[in-house]
N, C-alpha and C positions, 0 to 999 in steps of 0.2 A: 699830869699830862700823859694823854696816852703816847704808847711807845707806837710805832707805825713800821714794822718790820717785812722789808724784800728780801725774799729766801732766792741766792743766787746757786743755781745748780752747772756743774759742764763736766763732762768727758768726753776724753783725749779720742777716742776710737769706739767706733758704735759697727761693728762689721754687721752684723746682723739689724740695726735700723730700728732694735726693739726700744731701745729709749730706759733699758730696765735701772742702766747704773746710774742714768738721773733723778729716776723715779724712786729707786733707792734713797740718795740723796735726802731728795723732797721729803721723802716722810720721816726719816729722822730730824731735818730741822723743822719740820712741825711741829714734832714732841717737841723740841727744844724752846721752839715761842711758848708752846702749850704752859710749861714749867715755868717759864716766865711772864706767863699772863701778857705777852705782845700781840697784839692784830697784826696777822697778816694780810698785808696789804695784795700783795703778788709776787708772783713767781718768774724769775726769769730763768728759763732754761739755753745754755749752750750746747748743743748734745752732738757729739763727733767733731768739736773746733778743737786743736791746739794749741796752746797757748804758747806755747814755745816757736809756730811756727807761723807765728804773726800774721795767720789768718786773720782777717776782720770777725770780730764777736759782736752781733748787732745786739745780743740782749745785755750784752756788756755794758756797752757807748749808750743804752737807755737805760739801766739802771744810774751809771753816774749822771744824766741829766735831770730824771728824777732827783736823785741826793741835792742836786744841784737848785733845785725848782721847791724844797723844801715839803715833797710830797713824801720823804722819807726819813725817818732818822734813826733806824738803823738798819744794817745786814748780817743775815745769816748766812752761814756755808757750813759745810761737813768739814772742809782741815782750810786754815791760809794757801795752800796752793790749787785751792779748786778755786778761790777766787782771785787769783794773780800769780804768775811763776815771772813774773818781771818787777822789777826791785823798782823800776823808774814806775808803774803802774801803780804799786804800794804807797810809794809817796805822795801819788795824785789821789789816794784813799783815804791816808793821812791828814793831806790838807785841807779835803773837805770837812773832815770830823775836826779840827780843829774850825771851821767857819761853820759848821751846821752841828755843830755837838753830836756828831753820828757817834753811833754802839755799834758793835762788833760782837759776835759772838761765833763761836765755832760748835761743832756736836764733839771735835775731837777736842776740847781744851778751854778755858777760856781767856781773850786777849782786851784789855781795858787800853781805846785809842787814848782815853785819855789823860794815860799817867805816861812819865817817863819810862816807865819801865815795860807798860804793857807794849808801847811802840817797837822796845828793843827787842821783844819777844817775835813781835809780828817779822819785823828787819828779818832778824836770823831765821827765821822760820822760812821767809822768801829767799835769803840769801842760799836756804840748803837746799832750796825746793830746786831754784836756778841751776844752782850746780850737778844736783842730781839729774836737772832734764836735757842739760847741755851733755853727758856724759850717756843717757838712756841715747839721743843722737848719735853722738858718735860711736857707740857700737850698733847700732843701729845701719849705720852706713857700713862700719867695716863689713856685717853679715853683707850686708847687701852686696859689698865689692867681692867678699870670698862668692858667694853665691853664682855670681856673674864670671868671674873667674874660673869656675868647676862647670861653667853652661849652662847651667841649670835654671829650669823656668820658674822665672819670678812669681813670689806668691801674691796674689789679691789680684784687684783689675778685671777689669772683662775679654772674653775672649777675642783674639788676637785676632786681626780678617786674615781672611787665607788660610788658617788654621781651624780644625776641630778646640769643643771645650776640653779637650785632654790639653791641648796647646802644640805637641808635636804632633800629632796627623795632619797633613794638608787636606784642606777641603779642595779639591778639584777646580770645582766650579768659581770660585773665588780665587783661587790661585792663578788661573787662567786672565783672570782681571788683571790682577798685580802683575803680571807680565807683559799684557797689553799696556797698559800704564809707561810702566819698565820702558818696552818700544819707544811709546811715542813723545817722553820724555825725553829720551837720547835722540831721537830723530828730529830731536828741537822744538815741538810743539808745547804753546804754555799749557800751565796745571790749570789754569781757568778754560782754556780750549774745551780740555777730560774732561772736564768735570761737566761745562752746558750737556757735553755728548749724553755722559751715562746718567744725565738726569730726564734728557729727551729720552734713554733706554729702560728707563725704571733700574738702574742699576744705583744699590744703597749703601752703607755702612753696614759694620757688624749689627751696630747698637738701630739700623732698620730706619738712618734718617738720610735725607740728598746725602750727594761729597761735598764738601768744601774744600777751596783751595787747600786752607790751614793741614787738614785732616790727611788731603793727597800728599802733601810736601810733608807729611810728618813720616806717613804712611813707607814713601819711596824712600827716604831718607834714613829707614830704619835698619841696622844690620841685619836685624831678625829675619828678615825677609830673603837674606843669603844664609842661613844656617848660623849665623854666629852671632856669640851674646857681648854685649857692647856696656858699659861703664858709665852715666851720666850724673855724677852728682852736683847737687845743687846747692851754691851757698845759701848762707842763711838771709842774705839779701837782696836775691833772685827771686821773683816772682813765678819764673818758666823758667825748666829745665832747655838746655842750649839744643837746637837743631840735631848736631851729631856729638855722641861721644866717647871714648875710647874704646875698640876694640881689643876684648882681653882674653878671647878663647872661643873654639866652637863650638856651636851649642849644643845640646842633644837632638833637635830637632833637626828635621832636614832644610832645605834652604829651597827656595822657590825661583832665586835668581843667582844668576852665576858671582863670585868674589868679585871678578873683575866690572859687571855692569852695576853691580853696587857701589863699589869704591866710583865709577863714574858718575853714579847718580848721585853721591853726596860731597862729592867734590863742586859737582853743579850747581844742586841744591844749597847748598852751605855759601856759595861764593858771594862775598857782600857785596861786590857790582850788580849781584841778578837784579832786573826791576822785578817786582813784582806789582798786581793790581787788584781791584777786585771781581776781576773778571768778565767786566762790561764791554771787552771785546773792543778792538779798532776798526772804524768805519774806515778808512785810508790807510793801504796798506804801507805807504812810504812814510806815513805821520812820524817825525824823529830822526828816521834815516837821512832823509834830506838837509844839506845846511844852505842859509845863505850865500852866497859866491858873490853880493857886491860891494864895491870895492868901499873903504871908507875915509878914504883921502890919506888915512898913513900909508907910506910904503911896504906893498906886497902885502897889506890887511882886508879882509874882508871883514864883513859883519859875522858871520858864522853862526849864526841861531838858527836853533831849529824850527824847521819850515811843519804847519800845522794844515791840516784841510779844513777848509773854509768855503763853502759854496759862494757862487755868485746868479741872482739869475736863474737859481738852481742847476746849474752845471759846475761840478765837483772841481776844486782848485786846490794845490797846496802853495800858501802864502807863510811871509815872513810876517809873524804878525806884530802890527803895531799897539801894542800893547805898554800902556803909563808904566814908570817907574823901571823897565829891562832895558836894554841896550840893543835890540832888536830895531832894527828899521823900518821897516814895515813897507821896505821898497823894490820885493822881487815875489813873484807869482808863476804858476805855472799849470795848466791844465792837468787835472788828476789821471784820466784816463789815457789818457794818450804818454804823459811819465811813465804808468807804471808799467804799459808795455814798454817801452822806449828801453826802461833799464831791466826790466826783465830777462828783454832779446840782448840786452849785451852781458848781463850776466850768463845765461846759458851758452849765448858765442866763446864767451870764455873758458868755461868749463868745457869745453867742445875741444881746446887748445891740446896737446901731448905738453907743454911747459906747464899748463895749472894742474894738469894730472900728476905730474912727476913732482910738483912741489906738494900736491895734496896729500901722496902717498908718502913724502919726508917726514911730513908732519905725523904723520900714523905710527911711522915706526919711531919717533920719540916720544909718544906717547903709551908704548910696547914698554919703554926703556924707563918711562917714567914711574908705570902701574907698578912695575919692576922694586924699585928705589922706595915706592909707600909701600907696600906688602912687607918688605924687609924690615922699613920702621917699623911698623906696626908689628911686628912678629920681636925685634926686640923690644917694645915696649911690654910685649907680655912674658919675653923671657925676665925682666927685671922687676916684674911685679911678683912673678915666682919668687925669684929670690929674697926681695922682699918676705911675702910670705911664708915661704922658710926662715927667716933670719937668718940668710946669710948674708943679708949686707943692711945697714942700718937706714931710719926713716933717711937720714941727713943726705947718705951714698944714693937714695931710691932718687931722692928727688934732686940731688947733683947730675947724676946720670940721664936723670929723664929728661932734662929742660932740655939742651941740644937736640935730642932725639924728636922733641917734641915742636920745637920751631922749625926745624927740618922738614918735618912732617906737615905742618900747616903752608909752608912754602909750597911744597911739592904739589899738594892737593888744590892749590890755588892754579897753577900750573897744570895742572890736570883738570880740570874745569875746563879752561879754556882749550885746551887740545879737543875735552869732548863735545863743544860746540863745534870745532872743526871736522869732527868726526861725523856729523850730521850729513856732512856730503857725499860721505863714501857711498852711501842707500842711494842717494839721490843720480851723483855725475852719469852718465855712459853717453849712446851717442843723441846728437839735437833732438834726432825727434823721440826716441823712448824722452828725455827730458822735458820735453814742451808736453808730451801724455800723460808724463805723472804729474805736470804742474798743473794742468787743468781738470786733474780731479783731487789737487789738494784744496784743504781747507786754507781760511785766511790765515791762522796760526802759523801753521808751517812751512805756507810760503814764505814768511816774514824770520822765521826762522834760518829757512834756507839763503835769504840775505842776508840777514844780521851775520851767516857763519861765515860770509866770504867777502861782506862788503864791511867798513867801519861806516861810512858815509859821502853821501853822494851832494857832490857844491855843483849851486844852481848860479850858473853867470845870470846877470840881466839882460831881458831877450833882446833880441837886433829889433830894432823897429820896422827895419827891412823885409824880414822872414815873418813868414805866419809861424814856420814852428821850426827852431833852429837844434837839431840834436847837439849840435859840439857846446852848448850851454855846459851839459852834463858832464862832470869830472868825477870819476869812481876814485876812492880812496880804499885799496883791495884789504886784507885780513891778508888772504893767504898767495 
């Protein structure tokens, strides 16, 4: 019976894309079929996948269905951990050559699946491989952490926007962007808003493609971008690295935006209330903000779903909509344009007030008092990572000490979010009519912004049958 052998080849890291240490590989188990008079069937190469870090290997998952499909019965590799550093992977190799009489061979050694003994050899052979690659990680990370720790720019990657390929010079022209950016996210405008802009602008990425939301919120959210180098590691059962991660020192690089509108940008960015979308923009600017206001026969209940626009007729309406299976009534309506002036002019009346100015301004300086209390955190969490790294206090003390510091911290920052959606006004308030001027050369983003910061939502009684258009329908339910 001829033997029908797949030569499976992978390496962990191909920085340079040559393919040379697969291609290595390859040719030694070709000698090796050679020696044994095997046809090689084909080659599956994985070239730059991990095996350890549970990247998908798709010539992987096609050689075992080949095995599987009986178009092979046996495989080559150069050592047992080129062709699995996972022990539960070994077994699924295992139980095929026990159902398809697969062979195994290696260039470093050779392993017979089908004795007791040959299996034990493979086992331990996976078992040290495992150990050794879990251990190559974890120093791996610690460099990484000392590295981040001392500032210093991370090695690999492509260059950073904002930055030259040195990584610490600022590119001017880009850096100018990240601060525009910077702005108009603190000024409340969404990341899909930016992003239509600088695509109508020809404005790109480093890597020369549109923005993408994703890319902006990574982009603003990044310490780097204020001079300091930041900490994110990723478990082994994370597919993405988390939004923001610990700041642990400044960097060597200079910073493009100030500590403080940073720490606001990822205070924002980060807060798991933010909606996000894909950027298809809102036809109706009160779409959300509106709630139903009719009553539903309990005491002091209304419906309270969110009111949606909905033409009629083709003139613009936001209704409650009647939609199967919600709890939406589908029993109060109200003309879109005439709403959104309607609530517009009493938002701005209000802002107009000395009482929502003196409250606006409260809120500001607890948010002075807040920036205040994260900075501090943050400043001891890098003092105790020192010591850590001195040893002068043990893993068990790093991580006793840290947790408080570190719940504290995610409080505060949550709480700072929401101060800096409030902060969106201080640009915006002065007197009526500078405010009705900038309103009507804002974009839709920001006007919606500018209410989302001062209003929670606005209940729509059901109209008087009396009145063609009754304002006291409209109940503000204020933020600030």
């Amino acid at each position: 019976m001829t033997t029908r052998a797949a030569i499976y080849v992978r390496i962990s890291q191909d920085r340079g894309g040559a393919g040379l240490g697969v291609a290595r590989q390859e040719e030694d188990c070709r000698a090796l079929c050679a020696r044994k008079g095997w046809d090689v069937v084909d080659v599956y190469p994985d070239n730059d996948v991990s095996a350890y870090s549970g990247a998908p290997r798709p010539k992987w998952r096609e050689l075992m269905e080949d095995i599987d499909q009986g178009l092979v019965n046996a495989v080559v590799c150069w050592h047992v951990d080129r062709l699995t550093r996972s022990p539960r992977e070994l077994e699924d190799v295992i139980d095929l050559a026990d159902r398809r009489g697969l062979e195994l061979a290696t260039v470093s050694g050779e392993i017979d699946l089908a004795t007791p003994t040959g299996r034990l050899i493979a086992r331990m052979l996976g078992a040290a491989a495992r150990h050794e690659a879990e251990h190559k990680a974890e120093r791996q990370q610690r460099q990484r952490r000392q590295a981040a720790e001392a500032g210093r720019v991370a090695g690999g990657g492509k260059r950073a926007f904002g930055y030259e390929n040195d990584r610490i010079t600022i590119r001017e022209s880009e850096a100018e962007q990240v601060r525009e950016a910077a702005r108009r996210t603190l000024a409340g405008e969404s990341l899909a808003s930016i992003c239509r802009d600088w695509k109508g602008r020809g404005l790109v990425t480093a890597a020369g493609i549109p923005w993408r939301v994703s890319g902006m919120r990574r982009l603003l959210a990044s310490a780097r971008i204020s001079g300091r180098r930041e900490h994110t590691p990723r478990s082994s059962w994370e597919r993405t690295r988390p939004l923001v991660g610990e700041i642990v020192s400044d960097a060597v690089w200079p910073g493009i935006i100030s500590h403080e509108d940073s720490d606001r940008l990822r205070a924002l960015l980060s807060d798991p209330t933010r909606r996000t979308h894909d950027g298809g923009g809102r036809t109706y600017l009160l779409s959300g903000i509106l709630r139903c206001g009719k009553p539903t026969g309990e005491p002091e209940k209304a419906c309270g779903w969110g009111m949606v626009g909905r033409p009629r007729s083709g003139v613009p309406r936001y209704v409650c909509p009647n939609t199967p299976g919600t709890e939406a009534c589908g029993g109060t309506a109200t003309n879109a344009e005439r709403t959104d002036e309607h609530v517009r002019d009493m938002v701005l009346a209000a802002f107009d007030s000395p009482t929502f100015m003196k409250r606006l301004r409260e809120s500001d300086e607890d948010g002075s008092e807040l920036y205040e209390r994260v900075r501090a955190d943050e400043e001891e969490l890098e003092e105790l990572a020192a010591d850590f790294g001195a040893r002068r206090i043990s893993r068990k003390e790093w991580m006793m000490a840290r947790e408080p510091v570190q719940e504290r911290l995610e409080r505060d920052r949550v709480k700072l979010a929401k101060i800096s959606s409030q902060a969106v006004l201080l640009g915006f308030v002065g007197s009526y009519e500078d405010m009705q001027a900038r309103w009507k050369h804002m974009n839709h983003s920001q006007r919606r912004a500018v209410l989302s910061s001062a209003i929670r939502a606005v209940h729509v009684r059901p109209a008087n049958p009396r009145k063609r258009w009754d304002p006291e329908r409209f109940v503000i339910d204020w933020v600030v």
